[in-house]
KEMILO-702984 format. One record per residue: residue number from 1; residue in one letter; x, y, z of N, C-alpha, C, O in turn. Coordinates in steps of 0.02 Angstrom, whole numbers, padded with zeros to 5 digits, m for minus. Example, Ala and Ser with C-alpha at 12.3 -4.5 7.8 and 13.67 -1.06 7.14 Angstrom:
BEGIN
1,a,00660,m00284,00390,00615,m00225,00390,00660,m00165,00390,00712,m00166,00423 $
2,s,00642,m00112,00354,00684,m00053,00357,00645,00002,00394,00670,00057,00402 $
end
This chain:
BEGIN
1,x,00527,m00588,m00126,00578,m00545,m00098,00646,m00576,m00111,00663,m00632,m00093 $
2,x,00683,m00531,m00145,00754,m00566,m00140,00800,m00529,m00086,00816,m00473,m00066 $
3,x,00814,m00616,m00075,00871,m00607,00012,00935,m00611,m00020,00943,m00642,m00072 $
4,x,00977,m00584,00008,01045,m00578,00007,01069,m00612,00095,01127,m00625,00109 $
5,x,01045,m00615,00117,01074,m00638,00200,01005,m00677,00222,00945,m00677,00206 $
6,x,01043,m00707,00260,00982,m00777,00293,00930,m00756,00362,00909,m00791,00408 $
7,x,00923,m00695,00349,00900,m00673,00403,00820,m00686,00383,00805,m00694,00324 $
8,x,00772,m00689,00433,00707,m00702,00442,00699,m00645,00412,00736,m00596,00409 $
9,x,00606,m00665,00372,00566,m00577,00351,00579,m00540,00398,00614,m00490,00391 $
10,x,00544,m00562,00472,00544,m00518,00521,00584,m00470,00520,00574,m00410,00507 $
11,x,00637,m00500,00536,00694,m00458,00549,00724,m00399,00491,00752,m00348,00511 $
12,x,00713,m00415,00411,00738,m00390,00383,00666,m00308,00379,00678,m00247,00380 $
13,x,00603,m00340,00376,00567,m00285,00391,00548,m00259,00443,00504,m00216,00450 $
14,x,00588,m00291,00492,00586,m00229,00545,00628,m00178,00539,00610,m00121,00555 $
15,x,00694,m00190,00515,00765,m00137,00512,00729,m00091,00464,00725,m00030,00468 $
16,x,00694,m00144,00399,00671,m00072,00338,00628,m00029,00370,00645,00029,00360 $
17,x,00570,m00037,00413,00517,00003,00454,00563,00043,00494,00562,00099,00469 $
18,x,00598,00042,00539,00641,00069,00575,00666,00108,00533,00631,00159,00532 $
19,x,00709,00111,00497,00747,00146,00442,00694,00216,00411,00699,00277,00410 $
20,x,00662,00185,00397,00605,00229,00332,00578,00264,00412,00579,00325,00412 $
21,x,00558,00237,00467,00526,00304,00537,00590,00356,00553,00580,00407,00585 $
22,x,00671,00334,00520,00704,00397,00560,00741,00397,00627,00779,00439,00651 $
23,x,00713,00316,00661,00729,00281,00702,00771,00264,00742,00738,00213,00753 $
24,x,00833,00256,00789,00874,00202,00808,00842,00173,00855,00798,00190,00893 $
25,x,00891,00096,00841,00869,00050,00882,00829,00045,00956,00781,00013,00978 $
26,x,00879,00096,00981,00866,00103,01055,00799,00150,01049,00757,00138,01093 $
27,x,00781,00200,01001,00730,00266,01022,00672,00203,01009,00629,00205,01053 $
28,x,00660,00149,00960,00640,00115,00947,00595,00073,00990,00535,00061,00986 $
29,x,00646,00051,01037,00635,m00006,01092,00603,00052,01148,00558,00032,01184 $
30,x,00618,00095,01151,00608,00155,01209,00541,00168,01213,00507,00174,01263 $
31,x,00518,00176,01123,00443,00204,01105,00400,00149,01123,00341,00158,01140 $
32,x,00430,00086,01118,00394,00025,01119,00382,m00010,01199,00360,m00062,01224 $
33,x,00408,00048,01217,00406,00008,01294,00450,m00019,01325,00459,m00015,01386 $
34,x,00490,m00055,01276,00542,m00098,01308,00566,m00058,01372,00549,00000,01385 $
35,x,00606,m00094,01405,00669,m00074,01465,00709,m00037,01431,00732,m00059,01378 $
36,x,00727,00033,01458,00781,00086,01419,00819,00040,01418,00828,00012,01364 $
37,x,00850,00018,01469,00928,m00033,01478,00946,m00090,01442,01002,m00114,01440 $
38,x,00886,m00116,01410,00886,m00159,01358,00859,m00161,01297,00873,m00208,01261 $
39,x,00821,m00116,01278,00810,m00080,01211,00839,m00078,01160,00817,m00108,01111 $
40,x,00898,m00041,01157,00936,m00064,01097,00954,m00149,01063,00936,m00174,01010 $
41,x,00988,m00172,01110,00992,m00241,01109,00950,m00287,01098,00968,m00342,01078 $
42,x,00884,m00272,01110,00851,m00304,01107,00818,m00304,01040,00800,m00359,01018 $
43,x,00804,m00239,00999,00798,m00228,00950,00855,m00246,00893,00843,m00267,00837 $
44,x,00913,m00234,00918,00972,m00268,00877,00954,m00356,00869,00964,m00382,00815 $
45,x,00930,m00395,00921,00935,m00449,00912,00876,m00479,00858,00879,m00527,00820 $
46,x,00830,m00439,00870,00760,m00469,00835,00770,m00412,00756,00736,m00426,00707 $
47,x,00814,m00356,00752,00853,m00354,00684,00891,m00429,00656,00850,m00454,00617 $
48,x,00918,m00449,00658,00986,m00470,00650,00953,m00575,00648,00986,m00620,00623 $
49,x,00883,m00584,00682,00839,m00636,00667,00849,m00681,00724,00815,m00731,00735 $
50,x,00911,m00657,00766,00917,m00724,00838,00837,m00707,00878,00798,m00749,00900 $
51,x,00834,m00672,00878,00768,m00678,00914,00687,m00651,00869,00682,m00614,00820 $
52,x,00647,m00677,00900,00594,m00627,00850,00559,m00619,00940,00583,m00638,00994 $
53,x,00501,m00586,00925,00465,m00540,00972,00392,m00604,00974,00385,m00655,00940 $
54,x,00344,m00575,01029,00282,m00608,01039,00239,m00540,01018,00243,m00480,01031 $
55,x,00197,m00584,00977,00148,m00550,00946,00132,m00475,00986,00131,m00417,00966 $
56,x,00124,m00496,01028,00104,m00420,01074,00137,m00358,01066,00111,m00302,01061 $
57,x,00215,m00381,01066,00292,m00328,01062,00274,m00329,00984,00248,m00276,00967 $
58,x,00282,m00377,00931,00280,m00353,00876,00221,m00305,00853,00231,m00263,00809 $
59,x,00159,m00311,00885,00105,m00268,00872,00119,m00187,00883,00112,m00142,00841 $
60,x,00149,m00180,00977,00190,m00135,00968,00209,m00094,00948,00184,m00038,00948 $
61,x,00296,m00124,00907,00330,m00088,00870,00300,m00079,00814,00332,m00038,00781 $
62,x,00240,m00104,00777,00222,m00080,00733,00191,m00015,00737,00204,00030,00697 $
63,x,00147,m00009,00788,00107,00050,00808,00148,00110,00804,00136,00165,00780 $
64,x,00213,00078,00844,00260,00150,00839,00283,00153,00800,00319,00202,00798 $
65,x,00286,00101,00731,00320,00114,00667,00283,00146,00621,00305,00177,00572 $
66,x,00204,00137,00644,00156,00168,00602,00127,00125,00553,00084,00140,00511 $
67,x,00147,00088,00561,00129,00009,00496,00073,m00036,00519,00045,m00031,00574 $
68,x,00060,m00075,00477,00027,m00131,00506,00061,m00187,00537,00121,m00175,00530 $
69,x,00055,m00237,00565,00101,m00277,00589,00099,m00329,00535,00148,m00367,00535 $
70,x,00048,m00341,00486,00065,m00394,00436,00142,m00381,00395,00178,m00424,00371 $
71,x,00152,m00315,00396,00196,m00303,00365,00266,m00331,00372,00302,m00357,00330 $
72,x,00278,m00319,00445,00336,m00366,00458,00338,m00447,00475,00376,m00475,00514 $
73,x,00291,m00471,00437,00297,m00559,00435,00271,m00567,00350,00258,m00626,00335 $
74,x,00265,m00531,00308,00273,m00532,00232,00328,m00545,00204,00371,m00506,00222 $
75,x,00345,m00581,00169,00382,m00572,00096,00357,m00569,00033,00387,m00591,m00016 $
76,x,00299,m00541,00029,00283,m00518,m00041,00309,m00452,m00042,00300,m00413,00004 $
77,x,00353,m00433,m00111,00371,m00357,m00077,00316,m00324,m00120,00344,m00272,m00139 $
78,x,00269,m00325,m00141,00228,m00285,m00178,00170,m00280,m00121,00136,m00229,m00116 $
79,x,00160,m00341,m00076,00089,m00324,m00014,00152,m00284,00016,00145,m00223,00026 $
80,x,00206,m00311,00029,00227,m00261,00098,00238,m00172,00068,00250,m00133,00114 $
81,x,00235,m00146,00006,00223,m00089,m00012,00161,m00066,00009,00149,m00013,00039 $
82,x,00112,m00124,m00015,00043,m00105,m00017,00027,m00077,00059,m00020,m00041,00075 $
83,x,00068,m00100,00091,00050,m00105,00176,00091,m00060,00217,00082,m00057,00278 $
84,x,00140,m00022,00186,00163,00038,00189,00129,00090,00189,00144,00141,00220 $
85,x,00070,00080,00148,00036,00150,00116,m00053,00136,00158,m00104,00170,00164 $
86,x,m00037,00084,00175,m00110,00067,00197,m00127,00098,00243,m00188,00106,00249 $
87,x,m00082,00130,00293,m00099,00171,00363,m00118,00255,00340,m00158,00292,00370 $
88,x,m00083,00271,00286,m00092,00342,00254,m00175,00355,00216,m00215,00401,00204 $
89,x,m00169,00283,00207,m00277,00294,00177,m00317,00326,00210,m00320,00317,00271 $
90,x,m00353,00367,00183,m00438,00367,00227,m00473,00296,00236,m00446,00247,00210 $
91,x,m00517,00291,00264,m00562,00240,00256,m00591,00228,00190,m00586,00174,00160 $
92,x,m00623,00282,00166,m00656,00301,00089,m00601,00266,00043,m00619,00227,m00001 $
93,x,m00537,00282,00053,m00483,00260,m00011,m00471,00169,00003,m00468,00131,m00045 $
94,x,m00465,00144,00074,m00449,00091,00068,m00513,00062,00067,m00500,00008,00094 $
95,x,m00587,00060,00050,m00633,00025,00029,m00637,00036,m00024,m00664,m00014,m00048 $
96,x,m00624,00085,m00079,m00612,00093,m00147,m00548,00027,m00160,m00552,m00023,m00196 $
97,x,m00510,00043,m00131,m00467,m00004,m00159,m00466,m00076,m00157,m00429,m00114,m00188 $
98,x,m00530,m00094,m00100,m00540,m00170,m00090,m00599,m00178,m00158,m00615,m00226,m00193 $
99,x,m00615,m00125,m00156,m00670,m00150,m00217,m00625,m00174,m00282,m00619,m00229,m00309 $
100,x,m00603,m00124,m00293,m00544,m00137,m00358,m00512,m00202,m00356,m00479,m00225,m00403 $
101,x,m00520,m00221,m00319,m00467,m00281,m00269,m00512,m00339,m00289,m00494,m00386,m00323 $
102,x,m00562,m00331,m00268,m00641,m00379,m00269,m00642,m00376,m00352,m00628,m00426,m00386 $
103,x,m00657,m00323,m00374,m00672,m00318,m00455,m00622,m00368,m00496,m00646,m00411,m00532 $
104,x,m00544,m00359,m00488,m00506,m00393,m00535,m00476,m00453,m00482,m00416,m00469,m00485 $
105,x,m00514,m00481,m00442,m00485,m00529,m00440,m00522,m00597,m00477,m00579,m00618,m00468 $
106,x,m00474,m00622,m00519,m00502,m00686,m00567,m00532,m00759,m00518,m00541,m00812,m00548 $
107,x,m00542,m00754,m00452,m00587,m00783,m00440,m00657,m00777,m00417,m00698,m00823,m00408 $
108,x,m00664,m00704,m00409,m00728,m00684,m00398,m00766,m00698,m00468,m00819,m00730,m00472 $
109,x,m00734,m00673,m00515,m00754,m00661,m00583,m00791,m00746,m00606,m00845,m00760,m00632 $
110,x,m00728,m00792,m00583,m00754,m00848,m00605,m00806,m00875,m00557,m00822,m00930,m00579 $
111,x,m00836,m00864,m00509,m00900,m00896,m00460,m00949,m00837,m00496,m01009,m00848,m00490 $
112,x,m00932,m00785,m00527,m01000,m00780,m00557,m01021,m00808,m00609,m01080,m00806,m00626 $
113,x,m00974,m00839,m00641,m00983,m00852,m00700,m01018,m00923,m00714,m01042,m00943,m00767 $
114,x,m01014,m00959,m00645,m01035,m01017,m00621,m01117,m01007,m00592,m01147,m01055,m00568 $
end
């Protein structure tokens, strides 16, 4: 992932998740439970990387982001695509795709070969 600002993954894929749901901060923190009265802010802070969340809150806002929660502690940006699209699968498509996954990965290949 290339950073332009020193901000934590977290933080930078939480604003992108937020962003891509349609989101503000506050409807954000609101959906998530948080305290109306501190919602926004609170989401601004764990944007912005002074704070990050406990697993629980980050699980959360994922739910209401619709994502997985691996997503926002990634910097691969090609898994964190992959993990965009991962909630939109059937079951049927994302075991197809672990197979594919299984098939070309060059270390399965090499323990058979052993």
């Amino acid at each position: 992932m290339t950073r332009t600002t020193q901000h934590p993954v977290f933080a930078l894929r939480l604003a992108q998740a937020r962003k891509r749901a349609g989101l503000s901060q506050r409807q954000l923190g609101v959906l998530a439970d948080l305290d109306p009265t501190v919602a926004s802010p609170r989401i601004n802070q764990y944007e912005r990387g002074k704070h990050e969340p406990q697993l629980k809150t980050a699980k959360r806002l994922a739910e209401v982001l619709g994502i997985p929660p691996a997503f926002l502690y990634t910097d691969d940006d090609v898994l964190a695509e992959l993990l965009l699209r991962w909630n939109d699968l059937t079951l049927r498509q994302k075991k197809n795709l672990l197979k594919q996954a299984e098939t070309a990965s060059p270390a399965k290949r090499s323990r058979k070969a052993e």
